[in-house]
C-alpha positions in Angstrom: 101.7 54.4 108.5 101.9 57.6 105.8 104.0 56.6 103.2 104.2 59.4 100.2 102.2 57.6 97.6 99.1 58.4 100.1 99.8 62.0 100.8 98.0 64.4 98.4 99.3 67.4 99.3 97.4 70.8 98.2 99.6 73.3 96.0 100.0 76.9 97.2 97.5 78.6 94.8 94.9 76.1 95.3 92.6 77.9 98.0 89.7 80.3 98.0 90.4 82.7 100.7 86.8 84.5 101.0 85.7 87.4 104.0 82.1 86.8 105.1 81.3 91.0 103.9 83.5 90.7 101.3 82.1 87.3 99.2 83.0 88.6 95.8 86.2 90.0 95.9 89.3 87.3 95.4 92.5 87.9 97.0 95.7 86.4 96.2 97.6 86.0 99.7 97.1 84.6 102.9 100.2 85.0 105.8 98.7 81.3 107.5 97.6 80.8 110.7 100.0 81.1 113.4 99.6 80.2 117.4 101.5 80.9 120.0 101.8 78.9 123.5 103.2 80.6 126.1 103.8 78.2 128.9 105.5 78.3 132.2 109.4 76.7 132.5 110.6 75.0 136.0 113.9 73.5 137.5 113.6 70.4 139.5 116.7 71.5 141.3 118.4 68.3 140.9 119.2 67.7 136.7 119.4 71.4 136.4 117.5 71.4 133.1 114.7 73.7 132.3 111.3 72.0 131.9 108.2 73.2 130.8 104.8 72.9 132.5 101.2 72.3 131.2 98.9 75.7 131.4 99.7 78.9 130.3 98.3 81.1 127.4 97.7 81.1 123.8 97.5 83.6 121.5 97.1 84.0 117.9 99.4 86.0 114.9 97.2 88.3 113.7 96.6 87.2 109.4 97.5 89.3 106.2 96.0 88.9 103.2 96.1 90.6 100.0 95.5 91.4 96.4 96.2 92.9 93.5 94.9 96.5 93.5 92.1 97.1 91.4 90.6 100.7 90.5 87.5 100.0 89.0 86.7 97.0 91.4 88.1 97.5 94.5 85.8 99.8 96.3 83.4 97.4 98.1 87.0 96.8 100.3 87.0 100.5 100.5 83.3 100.2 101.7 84.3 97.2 103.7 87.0 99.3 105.9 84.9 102.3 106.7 82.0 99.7 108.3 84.6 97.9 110.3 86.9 100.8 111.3 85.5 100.6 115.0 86.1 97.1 115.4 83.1 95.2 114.6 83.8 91.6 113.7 83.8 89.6 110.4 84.4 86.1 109.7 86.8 84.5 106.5 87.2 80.9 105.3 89.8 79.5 103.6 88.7 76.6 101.6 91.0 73.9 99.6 90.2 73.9 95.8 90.9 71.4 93.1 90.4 72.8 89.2 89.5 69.7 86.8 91.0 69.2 83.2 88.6 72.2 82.2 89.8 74.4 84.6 86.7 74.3 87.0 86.6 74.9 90.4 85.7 72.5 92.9 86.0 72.2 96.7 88.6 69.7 98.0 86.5 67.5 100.8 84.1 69.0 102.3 86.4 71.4 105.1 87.5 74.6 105.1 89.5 76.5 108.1 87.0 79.2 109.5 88.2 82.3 111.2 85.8 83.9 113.4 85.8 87.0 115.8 88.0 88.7 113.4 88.8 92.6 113.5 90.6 95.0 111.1 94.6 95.7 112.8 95.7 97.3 109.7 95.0 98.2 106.0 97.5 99.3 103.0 95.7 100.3 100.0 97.7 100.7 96.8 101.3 99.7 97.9 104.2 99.6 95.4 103.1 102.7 93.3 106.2 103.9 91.4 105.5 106.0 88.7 108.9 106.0 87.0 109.2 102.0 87.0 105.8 100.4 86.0 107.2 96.6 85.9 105.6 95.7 89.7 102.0 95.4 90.8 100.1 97.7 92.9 98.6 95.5 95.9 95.8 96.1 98.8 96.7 94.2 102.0 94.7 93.4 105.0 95.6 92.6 108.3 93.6 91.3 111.0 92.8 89.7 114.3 90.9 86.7 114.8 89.5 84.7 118.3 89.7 80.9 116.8 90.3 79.2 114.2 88.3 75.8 113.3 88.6 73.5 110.4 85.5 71.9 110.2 
């Protein structure tokens, strides 16, 4: 039985979210990985409650990630976009982290969540500019398909 003195649950910042063409470019955000099961419903007729049946289909929320934007940095993403405008497919992983009392990064275990078959849906480069209030960040946000998902 889990009891909460076993759970070590992972904090929100501690991930490296990293694109297979992209491996030196470190984004902030990651929307999570969402499936959705569509399944068929039935009636017995008799208790007049709606069931649901085994089958059906599956499909996955495309992600989002993102970053702050970066002139002098950011244009292997530019790069990145015009090679996979037509669709052709990338990979990511999103891997657990853990920093130790000298702030060093080390995996978590030895599993991270791979997306594979992904595609490009949409892109927003530079969002937020506002010239007359300078107090928010200018960010670059990716979103894209994916086929599966695997943590292994």
């Amino acid at each position: 039985m889990a009891i909460l003195s076993t759970i070590n649950p992972v904090a929100n910042s501690d991930f490296t979210i990293t694109l297979t063409a992209l491996p030196n470019v470190y984004w902030t955000t990651f929307s999570g990985i969402k499936t959705t099961y569509k399944r068929p419903t039935y009636n017995d007729g008799l208790s007049q409650v709606e069931r649901t049946a085994g089958g059906g289909t599956k499909a996955n929320t495309n992600i989002t990630i993102s970053k702050p934007y970066d002139p002098e940095s950011d244009d292997a993403i530019n790069s990145f976009l015009v090679d996979h405008e037509e669709g052709d497919v990338f990979d990511m992983s999103i891997t657990p982290i853990k920093r130790s009392s000298t702030g060093e990064v080390q995996g978590r275990g030895t599993k991270s969540w791979k997306l594979t078959g992904c595609r490009i849906a949409s892109s927003e480069l530079m969002a937020s500019v506002d010239t007359g209030d300078g107090s928010k960040t200018v960010v670059t946000t990716l979103e894209f398909s994916y086929e599966s998902a695997t943590f292994a």
